[in-house]
C-alpha positions in Angstrom: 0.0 0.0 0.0 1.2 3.6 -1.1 2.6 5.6 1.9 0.4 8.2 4.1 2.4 11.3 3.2 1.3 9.7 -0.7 -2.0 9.5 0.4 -2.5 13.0 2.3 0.6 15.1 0.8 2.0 15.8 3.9 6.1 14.7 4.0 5.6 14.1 7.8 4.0 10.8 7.7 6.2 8.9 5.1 6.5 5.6 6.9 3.3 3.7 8.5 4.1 2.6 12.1 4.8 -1.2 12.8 1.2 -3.0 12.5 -0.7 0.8 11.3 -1.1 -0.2 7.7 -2.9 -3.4 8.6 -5.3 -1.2 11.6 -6.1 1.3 9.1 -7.2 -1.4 6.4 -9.5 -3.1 9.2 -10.9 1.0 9.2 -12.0 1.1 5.2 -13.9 -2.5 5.8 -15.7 -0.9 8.6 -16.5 2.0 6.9 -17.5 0.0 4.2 -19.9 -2.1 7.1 -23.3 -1.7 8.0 -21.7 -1.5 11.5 -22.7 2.8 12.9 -19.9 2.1 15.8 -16.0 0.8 15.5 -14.6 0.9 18.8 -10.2 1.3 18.8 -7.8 0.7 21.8 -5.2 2.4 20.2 -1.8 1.8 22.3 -0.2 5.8 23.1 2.5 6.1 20.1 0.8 4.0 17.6 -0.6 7.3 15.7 -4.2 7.4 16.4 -4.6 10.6 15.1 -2.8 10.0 11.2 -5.4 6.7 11.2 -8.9 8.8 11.9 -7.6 11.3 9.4 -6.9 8.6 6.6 -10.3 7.5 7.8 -11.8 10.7 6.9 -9.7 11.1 3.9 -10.5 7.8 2.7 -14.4 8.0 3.0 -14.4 11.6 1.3 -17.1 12.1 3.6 -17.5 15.3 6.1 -15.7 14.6 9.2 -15.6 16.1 13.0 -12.6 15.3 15.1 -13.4 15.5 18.8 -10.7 15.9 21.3 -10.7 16.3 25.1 -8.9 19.3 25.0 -7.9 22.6 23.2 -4.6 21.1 23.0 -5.2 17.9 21.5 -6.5 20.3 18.7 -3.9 22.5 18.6 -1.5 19.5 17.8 -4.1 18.5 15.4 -3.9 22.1 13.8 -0.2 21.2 13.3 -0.2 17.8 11.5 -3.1 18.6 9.2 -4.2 22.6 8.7 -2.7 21.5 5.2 -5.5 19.2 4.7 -8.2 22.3 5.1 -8.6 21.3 8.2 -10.9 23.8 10.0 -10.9 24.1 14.2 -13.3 25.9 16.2 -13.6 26.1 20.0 -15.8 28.0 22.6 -16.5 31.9 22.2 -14.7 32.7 25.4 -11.3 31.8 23.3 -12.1 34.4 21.2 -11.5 38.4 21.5 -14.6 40.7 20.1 -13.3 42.5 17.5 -16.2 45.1 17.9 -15.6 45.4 21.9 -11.7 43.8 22.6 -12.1 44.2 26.4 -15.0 41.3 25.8 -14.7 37.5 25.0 -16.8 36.6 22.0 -18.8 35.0 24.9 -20.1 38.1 27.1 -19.7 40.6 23.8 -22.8 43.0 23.7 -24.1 40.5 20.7 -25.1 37.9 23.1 -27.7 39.7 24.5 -29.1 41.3 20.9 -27.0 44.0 20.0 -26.6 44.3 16.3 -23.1 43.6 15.0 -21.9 44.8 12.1 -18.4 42.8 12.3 -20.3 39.7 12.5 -18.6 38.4 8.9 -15.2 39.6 10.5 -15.6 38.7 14.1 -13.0 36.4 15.5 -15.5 33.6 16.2 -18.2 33.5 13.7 -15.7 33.6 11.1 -14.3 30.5 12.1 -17.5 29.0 12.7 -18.8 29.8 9.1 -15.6 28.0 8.1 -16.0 25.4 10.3 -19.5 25.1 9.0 -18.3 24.9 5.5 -15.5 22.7 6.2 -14.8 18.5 4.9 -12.9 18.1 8.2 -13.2 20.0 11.4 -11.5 19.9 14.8 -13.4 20.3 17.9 -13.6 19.6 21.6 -16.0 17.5 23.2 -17.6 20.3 25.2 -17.7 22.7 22.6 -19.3 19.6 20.3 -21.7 19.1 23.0 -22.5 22.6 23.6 -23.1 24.4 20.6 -25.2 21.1 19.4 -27.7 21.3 23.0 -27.8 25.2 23.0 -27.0 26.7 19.8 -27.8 25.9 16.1 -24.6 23.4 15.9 -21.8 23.1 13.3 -24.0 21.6 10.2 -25.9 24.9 9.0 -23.5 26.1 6.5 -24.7 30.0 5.5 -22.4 29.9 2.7 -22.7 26.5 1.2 -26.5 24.7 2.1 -29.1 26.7 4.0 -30.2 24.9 6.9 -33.5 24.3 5.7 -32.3 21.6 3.1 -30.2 19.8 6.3 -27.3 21.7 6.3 -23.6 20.3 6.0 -24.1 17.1 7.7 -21.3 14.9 9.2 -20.8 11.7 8.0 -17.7 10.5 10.7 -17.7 11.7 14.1 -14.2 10.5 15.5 -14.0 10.8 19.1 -10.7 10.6 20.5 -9.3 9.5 23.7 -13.3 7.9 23.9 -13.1 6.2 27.5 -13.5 9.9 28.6 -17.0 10.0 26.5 -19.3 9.0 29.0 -17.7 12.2 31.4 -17.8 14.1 29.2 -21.7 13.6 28.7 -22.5 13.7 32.6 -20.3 16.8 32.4 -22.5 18.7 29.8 -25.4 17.1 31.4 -24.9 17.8 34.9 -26.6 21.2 36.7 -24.7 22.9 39.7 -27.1 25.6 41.8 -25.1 27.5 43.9 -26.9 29.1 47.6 -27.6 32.8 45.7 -29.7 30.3 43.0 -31.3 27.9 44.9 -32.8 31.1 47.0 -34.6 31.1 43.6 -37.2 27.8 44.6 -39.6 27.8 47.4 -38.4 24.0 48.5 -34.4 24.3 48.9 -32.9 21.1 49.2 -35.9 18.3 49.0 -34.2 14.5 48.2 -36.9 14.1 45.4 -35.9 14.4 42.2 -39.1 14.4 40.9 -40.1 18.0 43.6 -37.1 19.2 41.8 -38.1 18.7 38.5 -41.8 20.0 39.4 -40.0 23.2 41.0 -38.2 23.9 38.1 -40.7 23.6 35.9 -43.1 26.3 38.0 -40.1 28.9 38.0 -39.0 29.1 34.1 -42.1 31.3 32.9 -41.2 34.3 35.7 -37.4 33.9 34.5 -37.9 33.9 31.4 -40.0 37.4 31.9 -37.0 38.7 34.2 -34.3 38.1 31.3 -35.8 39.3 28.6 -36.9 42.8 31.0 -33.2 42.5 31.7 -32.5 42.2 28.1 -34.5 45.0 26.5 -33.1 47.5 29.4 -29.5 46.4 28.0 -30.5 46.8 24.3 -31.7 50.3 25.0 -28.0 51.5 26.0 -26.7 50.2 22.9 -23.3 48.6 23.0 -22.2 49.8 26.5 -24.8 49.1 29.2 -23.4 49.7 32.6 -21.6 46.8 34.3 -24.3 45.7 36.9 -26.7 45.5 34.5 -24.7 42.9 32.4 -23.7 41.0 35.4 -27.3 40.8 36.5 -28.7 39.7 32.8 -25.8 37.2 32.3 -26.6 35.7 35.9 -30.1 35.5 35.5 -29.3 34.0 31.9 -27.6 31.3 33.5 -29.7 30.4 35.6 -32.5 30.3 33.3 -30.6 27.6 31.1 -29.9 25.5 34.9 -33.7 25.7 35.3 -35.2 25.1 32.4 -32.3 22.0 31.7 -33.9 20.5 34.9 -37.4 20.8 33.7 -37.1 19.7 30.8 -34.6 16.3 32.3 -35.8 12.9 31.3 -34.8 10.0 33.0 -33.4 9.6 36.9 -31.1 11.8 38.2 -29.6 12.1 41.3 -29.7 15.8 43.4 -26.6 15.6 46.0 -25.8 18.7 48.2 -22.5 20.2 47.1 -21.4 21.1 50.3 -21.0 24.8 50.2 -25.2 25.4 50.5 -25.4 24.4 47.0 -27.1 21.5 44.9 -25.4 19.1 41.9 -28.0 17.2 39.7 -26.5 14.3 37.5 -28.2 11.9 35.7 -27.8 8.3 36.9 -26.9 6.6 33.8 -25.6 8.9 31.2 -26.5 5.9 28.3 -29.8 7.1 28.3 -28.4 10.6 27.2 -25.3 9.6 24.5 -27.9 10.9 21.6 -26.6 14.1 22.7 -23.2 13.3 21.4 -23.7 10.5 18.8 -26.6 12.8 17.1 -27.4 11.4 13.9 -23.9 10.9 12.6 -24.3 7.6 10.8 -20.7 6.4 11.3 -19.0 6.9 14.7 -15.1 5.9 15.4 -14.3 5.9 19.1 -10.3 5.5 20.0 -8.3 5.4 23.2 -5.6 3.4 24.8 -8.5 2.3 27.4 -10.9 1.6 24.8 -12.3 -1.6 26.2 -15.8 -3.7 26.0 -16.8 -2.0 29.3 -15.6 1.1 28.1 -18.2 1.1 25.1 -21.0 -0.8 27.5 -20.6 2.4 29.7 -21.3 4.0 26.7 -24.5 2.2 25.6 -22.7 1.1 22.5 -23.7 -2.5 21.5 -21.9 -4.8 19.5 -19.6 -2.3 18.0 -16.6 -3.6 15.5 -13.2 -3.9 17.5 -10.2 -3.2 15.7 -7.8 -4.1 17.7 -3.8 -3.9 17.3 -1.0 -5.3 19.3 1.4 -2.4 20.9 4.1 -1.2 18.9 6.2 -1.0 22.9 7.8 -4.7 23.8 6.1 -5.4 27.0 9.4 -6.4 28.6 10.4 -2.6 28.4 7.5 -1.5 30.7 6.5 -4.3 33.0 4.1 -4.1 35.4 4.7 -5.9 38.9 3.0 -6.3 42.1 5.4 -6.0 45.1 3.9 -7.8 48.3 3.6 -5.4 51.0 0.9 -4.1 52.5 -3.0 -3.6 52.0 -3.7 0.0 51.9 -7.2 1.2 53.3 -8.3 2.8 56.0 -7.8 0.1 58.4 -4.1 0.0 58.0 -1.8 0.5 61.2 0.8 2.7 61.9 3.4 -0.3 61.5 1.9 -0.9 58.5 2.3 2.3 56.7 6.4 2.1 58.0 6.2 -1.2 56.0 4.6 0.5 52.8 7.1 3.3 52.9 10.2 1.0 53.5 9.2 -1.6 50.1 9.0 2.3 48.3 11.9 2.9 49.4 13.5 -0.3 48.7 12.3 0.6 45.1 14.1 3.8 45.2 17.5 2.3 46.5 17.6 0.2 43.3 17.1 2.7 40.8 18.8 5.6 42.3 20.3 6.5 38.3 16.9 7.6 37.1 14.0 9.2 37.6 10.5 8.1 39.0 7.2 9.6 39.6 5.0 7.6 42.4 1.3 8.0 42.2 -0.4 8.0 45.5 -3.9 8.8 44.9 -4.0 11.3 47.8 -2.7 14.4 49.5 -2.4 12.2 52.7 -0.7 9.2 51.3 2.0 11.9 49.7 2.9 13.4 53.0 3.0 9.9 54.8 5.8 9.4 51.7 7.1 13.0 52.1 7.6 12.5 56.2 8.8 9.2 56.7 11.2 8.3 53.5 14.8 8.0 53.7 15.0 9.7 50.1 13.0 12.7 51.0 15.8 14.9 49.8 15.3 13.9 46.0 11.7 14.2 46.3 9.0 17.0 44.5 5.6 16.8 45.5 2.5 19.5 44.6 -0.5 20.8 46.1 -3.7 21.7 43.3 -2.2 24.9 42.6 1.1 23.7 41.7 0.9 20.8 39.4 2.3 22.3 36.8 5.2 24.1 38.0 6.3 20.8 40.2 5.8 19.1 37.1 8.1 21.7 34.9 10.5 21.0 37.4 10.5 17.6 37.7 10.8 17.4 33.9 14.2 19.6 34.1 15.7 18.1 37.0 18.1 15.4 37.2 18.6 11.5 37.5 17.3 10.0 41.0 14.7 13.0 41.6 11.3 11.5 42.2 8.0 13.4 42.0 4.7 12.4 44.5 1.9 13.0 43.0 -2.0 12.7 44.3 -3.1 13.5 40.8 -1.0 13.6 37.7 -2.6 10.2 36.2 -3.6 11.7 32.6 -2.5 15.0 31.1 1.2 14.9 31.5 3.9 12.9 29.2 7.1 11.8 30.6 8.9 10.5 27.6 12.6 9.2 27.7 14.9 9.3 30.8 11.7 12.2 31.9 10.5 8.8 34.0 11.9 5.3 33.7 9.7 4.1 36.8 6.6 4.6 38.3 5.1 3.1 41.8 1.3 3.2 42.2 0.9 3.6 46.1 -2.6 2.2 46.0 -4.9 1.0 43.8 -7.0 4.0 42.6 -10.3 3.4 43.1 -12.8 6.4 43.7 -14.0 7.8 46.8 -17.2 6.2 46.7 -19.2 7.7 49.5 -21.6 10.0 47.7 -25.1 10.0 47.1 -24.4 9.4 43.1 -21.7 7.0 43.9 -23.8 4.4 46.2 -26.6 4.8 43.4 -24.3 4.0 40.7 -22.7 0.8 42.5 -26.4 0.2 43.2 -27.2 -0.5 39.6 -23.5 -1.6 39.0 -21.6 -3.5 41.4 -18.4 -2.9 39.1 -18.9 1.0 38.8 -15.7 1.7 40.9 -13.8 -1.3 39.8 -14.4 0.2 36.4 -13.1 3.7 37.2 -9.6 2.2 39.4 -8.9 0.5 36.4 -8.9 3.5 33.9 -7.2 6.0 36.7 -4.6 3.3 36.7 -4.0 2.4 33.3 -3.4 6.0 32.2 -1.2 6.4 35.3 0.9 3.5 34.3 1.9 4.7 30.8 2.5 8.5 31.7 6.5 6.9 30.5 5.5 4.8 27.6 5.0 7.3 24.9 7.6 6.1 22.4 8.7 3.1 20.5 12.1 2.9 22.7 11.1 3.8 26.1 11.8 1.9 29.2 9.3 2.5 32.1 8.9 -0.2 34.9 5.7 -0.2 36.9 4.8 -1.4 40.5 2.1 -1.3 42.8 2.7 -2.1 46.6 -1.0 -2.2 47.6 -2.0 -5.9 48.4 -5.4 -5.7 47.2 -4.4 -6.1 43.9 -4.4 -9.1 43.6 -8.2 -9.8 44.1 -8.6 -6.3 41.6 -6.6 -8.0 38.7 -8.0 -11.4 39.4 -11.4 -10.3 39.2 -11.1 -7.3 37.1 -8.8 -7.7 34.5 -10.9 -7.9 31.4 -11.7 -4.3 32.4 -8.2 -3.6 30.9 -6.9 -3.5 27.0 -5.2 -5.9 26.0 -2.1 -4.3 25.3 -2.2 -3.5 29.1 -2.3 -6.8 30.0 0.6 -8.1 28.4 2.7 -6.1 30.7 0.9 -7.8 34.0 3.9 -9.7 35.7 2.1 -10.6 38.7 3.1 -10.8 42.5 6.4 -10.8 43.8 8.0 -10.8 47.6 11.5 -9.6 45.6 12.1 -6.2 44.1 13.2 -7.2 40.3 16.5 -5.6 39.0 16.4 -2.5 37.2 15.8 -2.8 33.3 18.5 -1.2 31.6 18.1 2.5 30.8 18.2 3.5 27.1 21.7 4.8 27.3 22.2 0.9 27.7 23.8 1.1 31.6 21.8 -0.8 34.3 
C-alpha cells in the first residue's frame, strides 16, 4: 500500500508505524460495514490521530474530530491545517473584534446588540468555516454545547441553508473515547449554587421528581425577568453599565440550569455540594449519548483504554473492534506487584512504615533515574514525604502547583522523584523524563456519595471500572515512544483480588505487561543509554 504522506501530501508521515497499515485497512472495511460504531484501543504512540484522518480522507465524507482538549487540537492544527482542516472552539477563546475588552462570549451580541463585524468577528468567522468545512477539529464540550444550546456546526450560510439539512457529518471521530461517557455527565450535569437555589420555594428536597416539578413552576417568571433585563441592556446600545450585564448574564444562566432540569428525562440524582449548593447528574448517562452521537451515521471511538466495558458504559452494542498489538515490547514496561501491605483505611501505623520502606526499597535500586510515584491522595503523599529515607530527592505538589512541580521535575536530574496525588492523565514523561513509576494504592474512587452508592447500586463494578482506567493511564505516563523503558509497580495488596477479578476491564495491550506478584524487588531494566 502507497505511503500516508502519498495519500495525504504531507512529508511528515512517510513511513506507516509497525502494524498501522494493517489497523487502518481493518478502518475502510468498517467503513465499508453496515456496522454505525467501530470501537479502537489504540496503544499511546501508535498514531491514532494519522489513522482517523486517513479515515476521513478515505471516505471523502465530512468529518468532526473531537478531542478532550484545546490542545489535543492544537497539535491536530499542526499535523493537518494543510489538509483544510478547519478548528473551532468556545466563544470565550475568542476576543470581540467590535468590543476587545469582551470574549466573543459576554460581547454585547449575546444579549441582541446588532453587529456589524459579525462576517469579520473572531468567532463566527471560524465558525462559518467550520460550517463549511470537509474536516473540522473540535472539543467534546464545545461539540456538545453548541449542538444542545446553539444551532450546531452543520448549517452552512455559505454553502447549504439549513432548511435543506445543512452540512451534515458523516464520521464523528471521538478521540481518547473512555472519557466520552464524562464528558456527557459533564455537559449534562446542573450545579445551583446558595444565591440560585434562594430562587425555589423547597431548597434542598431529596426528590428528584419536587425538583423537576419546582423547576418547571419557575421558568415562565425567568424567562420574563431576562428578557426585562435584556430589553433594558439593548436600550444603551453597546455599552450598558456593568451591573446591569452582570445581572442579565446571571439571570441567563440560571434560566438555562432551570429550564435544563425541567425539561430532564430519566433519573437523576440531586446531592448537596457542600458549600449550600445543589449538583443534579443523571444516573446513567447511556440514556443521554444521543446528545453526542446525534445522527452521525458512522462513529469511530479511540483510546488506549478503549475496552468492552468502556463502550457498555457507553451504551454502544456490538460495535466492531479493531484491535492492534502495541508497537512498545512489553518487557520494556512491565508491570509488577510487590507484596507489601494492604492499603485502606484500616491500616496501622506499622503498617504504613512497612509501605514506605518496600517504596523505598524501590528507590534504593534505581537511584540512576528518575521516577514519579502515584499516591492517589494528599495524605498518602505526605505519609511518603515524612517518613522516606529519600525525602531529599523528592518533588511533590499541592492543586495549585501541578504544573510548575511538574516543569521541574521534567528539568531536574537522574534519581529526583516526583509524588503526586493527581497527575494520572495530562502529563507525558517520555525518555529518561521517567523510567519508573510506583502506584501507592490502587485507585479506586471515593465512593461515599449519594451518586456513587446509586451508581454501584445498579453496577456493582462501577468503581472497579473507574480504578482500572485511573490506573491504566497512570501507568503509561513513561510509555509514549517506541524505545522507552518505564517499569511499573504497585505495593498495595489488594491487587491481587482487583486484577483477578477485574482484569478484562483492561486492553489488551495493558495486560501483556501484568507480571504478577512478587516478595522480591526485580532488578532494574537497563536505561536507554544501555547502563543498568
Amino acid at each position: 500500500m502507497i505511503s500516508p504522506s502519498q495519500m495525504l501530501g504531507i512529508p511528515k508521515f512517510a513511513e506507516w508505524y509497525p502494524g498501522q497499515e494493517y489497523i487502518f485497512q481493518q478502518l475502510v472495511a468498517w467503513m465499508n460495514s453496515s456496522n454505525r460504531f467501530a470501537c479502537c484501543p489504540i496503544p499511546t504512540g501508535f498514531g491514532k490521530s494519522l489513522l482517523g484522518i486517513l479515515t476521513a480522507w478515505w471516505g471523502s465524507t465530512r468529518t468532526a474530530y473531537v478531542t478532550s482538549t484545546k490542545g489535543l487540537q492544537d497539535q491536530l492544527m499542526d499535523d493537518f491545517q494543510t489538509l483544510h482542516l478547519r478548528e473551532i472552539k468556545g466563544r470565550g477563546s475568542y476576543v470581540c473584534d467590535e468590543y476587545p475588552t469582551f470574549f466573543t462570549d459576554a460581547a454585547p451580541c449575546t444579549y441582541g446588540v446588532s453587529c456589524s463585524a459579525r462576517d469579520t468577528c473572531q468567532y463566527f468567522s471560524r465558525l462559518d468555516r467550520a460550517r463549511d468545512a470537509q474536516l473540522v477539529s473540535t472539543n467534546y464540550s464545545y461539540w456538545l454545547h453548541q449542538h444542545g444550546h446553539s444551532d450546531g456546526i452543520s448549517h452552512s450560510p455559505s454553502a447549504i441553508p439549513p432548511e435543506t439539512g445543512g452540512n451534515p457529518f458523516g464520521l464523528l471521530i471521538l478521540d481518547e473515547g473512555h472519557t466520552a461517557a464524562q464528558w456527557i455527565e459533564s455537559y449534562m450535569r446542573v450545579e445551583l449554587d446558595s444565591r440560585e437555589l434562594d430562587r425555589f420555594s423547597s431548597p434542598n428536597p431529596t426528590s428528584w421528581d419536587k425538583w423537576r416539578a419546582e423547576a418547571a413552576r419557575l421558568v415562565y417568571g425567568l424567562r420574563e425577568e431576562e428578557k426585562e433585563l435584556k430589553d433594558r441592556m439593548l436600550g444603551y446600545g453597546g455599552a450598558p453599565p456593568g451591573k446591569l450585564r452582570s445581572d442579565h448574564k446571571w439571570i441567563r444562566i440560571l434560566l438555562g440550569k432551570v429550564e435544563n432540569v425541567a425539561a430532564a428525562r430519566g433519573e437523576w440524582v440531586p446531592e448537596e455540594d457542600g458549600d449550600g449548593g445543589m449538583i443534579f447528574t443523571p444516573l446513567d448517562v447511556r440514556e443521554h449519548n444521543q446528545t453526542l452521537f446525534m445522527q452521525v451515521p458512522k462513529i469511530l471511538i479511540m483510546s488506549a483504554v478503549m475496552t468492552p466495558r468502556a463502550a457498555e458504559e457507553l451504551g454502544v452494542l456490538s460495535p466492531t473492534w479493531i484491535q492492534p498489538s502495541s508497537p512498545f515490547d512489553p518487557a520494556n514496561s512491565p508491570f509488577t506487584h510487590i507484596r507489601t501491605a494492604r492499603v485502606d483505611f484500616r491500616w496501622t501505623g506499622e503498617m504504613k512504615k512497612r509501605w514506605v520502606a518496600q517504596i523505598d526499597n524501590i528507590l534504593r535500586t534505581r537511584r540512576d533515574r528518575k521516577g514519579i510515584i502515584h499516591t492517589g491522595s494528599y495524605e498518602r503523599a505526605q505519609i511518603i514525604l515524612a517518613n522516606s529515607r529519600y525525602r531529599d530527592q523528592i518533588l511533590t505538589h499541592t492543586s495549585r502547583t501541578t504544573s510548575k512541580v511538574v516543569q521541574e521535575f521534567k528539568r531536574s536530574k537522574a534519581g529526583t522523584i516526583l509524588v503526586s496525588p493527581s497527575i494520572t492523565t495530562g502529563y507525558d514523561f517520555p525518555g529518561e523524563e521517567c523510567e519508573f513509576i510506583v502506584w501507592g494504592k490502587v485507585p479506586y474512587p471515593y465512593t461515599n456519595t449519594v451518586l456513587a452508592k446509586a451508581r454501584k447500586k445498579i453496577d456493582a463494578t462501577y468503581a472497579d471500572w473507574e480504578a482500572m482506567k485511573t490506573l491504566v493511564q497512570g501507568a503509561g505516563r513513561g510509555n509514549r515512544k517506541e524505545d522507552d523503558r518505564c517499569e511499573v509497580f504497585i505495593v498495595d495488596d489488594h491487587w491481587a483480588h482487583f486484577w483477578k477479578y477485574h482484569s478484562d476491564f483492561a486492553p489488551g495491550w495493558f495486560r501483556e505487561r501484568v507480571q504478577g506478584s512478587v516478595d522480591l524487588i526485580p532488578p532494574p531494566l537497563e536505561k536507554l543509554n544501555g547502563s543498568v
